[in-house]
N, C-alpha and C positions, 0 to 999 in steps of 0.2 A: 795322270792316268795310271801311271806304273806303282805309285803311289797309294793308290785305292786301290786296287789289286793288291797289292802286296798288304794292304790291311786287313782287307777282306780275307785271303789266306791266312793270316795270323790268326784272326778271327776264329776262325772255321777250326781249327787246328787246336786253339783253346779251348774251343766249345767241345771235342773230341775227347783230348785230355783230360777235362775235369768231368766227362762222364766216365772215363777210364778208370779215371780213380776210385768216384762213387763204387764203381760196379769191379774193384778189384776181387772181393770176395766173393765173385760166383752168386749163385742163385742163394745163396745162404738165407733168404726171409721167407715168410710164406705169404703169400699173393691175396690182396683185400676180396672182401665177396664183392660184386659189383653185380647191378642189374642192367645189364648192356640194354634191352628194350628200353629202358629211361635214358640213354646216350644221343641225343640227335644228332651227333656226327661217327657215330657208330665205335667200333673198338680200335684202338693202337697199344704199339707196345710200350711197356714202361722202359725209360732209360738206360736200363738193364738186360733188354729183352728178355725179362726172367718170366714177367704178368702180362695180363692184357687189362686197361684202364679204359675210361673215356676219352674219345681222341679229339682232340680240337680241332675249331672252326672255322672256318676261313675269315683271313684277318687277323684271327687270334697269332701273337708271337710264338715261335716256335724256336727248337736247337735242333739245326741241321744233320748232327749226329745222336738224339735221341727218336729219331719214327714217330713224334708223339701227334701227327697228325690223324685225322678223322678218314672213313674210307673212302678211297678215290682221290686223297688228296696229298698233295708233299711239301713240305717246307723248302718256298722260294725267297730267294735273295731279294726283298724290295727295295732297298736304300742302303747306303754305306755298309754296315756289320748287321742291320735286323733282318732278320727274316721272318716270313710269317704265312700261314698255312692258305694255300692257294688249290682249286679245286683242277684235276686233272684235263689238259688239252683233250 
């Protein structure tokens, strides 16, 4: 038990850091045109929080430190280290 827990945080912690990295340089890109009305799970932010992108579906895998779920929804822990986007209680 203490075992998976403590993977699961290593995990989690990974998934943090290597968006920290991507997104060292600030908002420095400019943001794709996107037509959110073609989105069937509405807008999230990109990993950066810099854009707004299409945001994925429920099921679809998710990084618990990127927001990149659809709206109303959050990336939950299903199994060991994945996680994947679950619609709001």
């Amino acid at each position: 038990m203490k075992a998976a827990l403590l993977l699961t945080l290593l995990v989690a912690v990974s998934d943090f850091a290597s968006v920290s990295a991507i997104c060292s340089g600030g908002c420095s890109y400019k943001c794709p045109k996107i037509n959110f009305a073609a989105c069937p799970y509405g807008k999230a932010g990109d990993a950066c929080h810099c854009c707004y992108v299409c945001g994925k579906g429920p099921g679809e895998l998710c990084n618990p430190a990127a927001y990149e779920c659809g709206t109303n929804m959050h990336c939950a822990h299903v199994y060991g280290y994945w996680y994947a986007c679950k619609k709001l209680e």
